[in-house]
N, C-alpha and C positions, 0 to 999 in steps of 0.2 A: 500463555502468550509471553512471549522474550520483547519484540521491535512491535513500533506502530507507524504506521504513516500519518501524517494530520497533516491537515488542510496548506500549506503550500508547496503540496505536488499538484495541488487541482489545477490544470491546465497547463502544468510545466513538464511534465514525464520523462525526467530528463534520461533517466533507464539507466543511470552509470550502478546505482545499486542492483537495477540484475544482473548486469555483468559480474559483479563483485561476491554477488551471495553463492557460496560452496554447497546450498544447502537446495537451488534453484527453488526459493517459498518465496521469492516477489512476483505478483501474477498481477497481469496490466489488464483493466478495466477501460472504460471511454476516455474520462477525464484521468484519471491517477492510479496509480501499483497501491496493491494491498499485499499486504502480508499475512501468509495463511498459517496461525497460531498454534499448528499442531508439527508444520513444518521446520519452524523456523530452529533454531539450533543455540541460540544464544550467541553467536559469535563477535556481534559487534561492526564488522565489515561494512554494512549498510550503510552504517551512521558514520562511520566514517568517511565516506567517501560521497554523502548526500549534499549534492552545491546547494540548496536550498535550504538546509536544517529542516527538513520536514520529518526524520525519523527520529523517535525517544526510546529509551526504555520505558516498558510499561510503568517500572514502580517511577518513572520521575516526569510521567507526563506534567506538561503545565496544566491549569484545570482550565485552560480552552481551547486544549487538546483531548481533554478524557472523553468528551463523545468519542472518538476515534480509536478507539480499544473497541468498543462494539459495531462500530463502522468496519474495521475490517477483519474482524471472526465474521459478522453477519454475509458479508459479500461471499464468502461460500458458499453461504443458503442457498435452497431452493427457492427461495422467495427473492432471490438476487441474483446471483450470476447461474446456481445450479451447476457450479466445477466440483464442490463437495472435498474429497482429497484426491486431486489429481496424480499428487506425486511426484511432483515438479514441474517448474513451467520453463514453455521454450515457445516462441511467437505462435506455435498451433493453439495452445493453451489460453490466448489472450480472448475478450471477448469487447463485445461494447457496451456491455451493462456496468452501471456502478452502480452503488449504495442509494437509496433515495434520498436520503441528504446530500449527500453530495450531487446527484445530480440535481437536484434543488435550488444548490448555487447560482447565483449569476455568474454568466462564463465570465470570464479572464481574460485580458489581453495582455497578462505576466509573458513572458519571456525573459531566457536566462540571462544578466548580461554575460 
């Protein structure tokens, strides 16, 4: 795994990171985009252009971001979304399932200013 998303994309989705990834591995769940681990390319793109600061590199997540390294390899599973490796995402690919932690969350009434 290269990029993570954590916890404030939850209810903000703001998508500027799919548009931006060359590699199309940000794949949109109910609440937040996950990043799919086998997809992603290393390039960095994401994180840059995230209004939110919700994307890290794996090795530098903060530690109350590290659930979220298995939060979104998991959302692949079968036991979660069942996309597996799509092979890139484009709004057909999007679903309404997220992680059970995350939907676990109390929703949000974030919005971006």
């Amino acid at each position: 795994m290269a990029y993570v998303i954590a916890e404030p994309c939850i209810d903000i989705k703001d998508g500027a990171c799919t548009l931006a990834c060359p590699a199309d591995c940000i794949y949109e769940g109910g609440r937040m985009f996950y990043i799919h681990p086998e997809e992603c390319i290393n390039c960095g793109l994401c994180l840059s252009i995230c209004p939110v600061d919700a994307i890290h590199y794996d090795e530098e997540l903060p530690e109350e971001a590290r659930p979220f390294a298995a939060i979104n390899r998991e959302f692949f599973g079968a036991e979660v979304s069942g996309l597996g490796d799509p092979g890139g995402w484009d709004k057909s690919v999007s679903v309404k399932a997220d992680h059970p932690l995350v939907a676990a969350r109390p929703k949000s009434e974030r919005q971006i200013a």
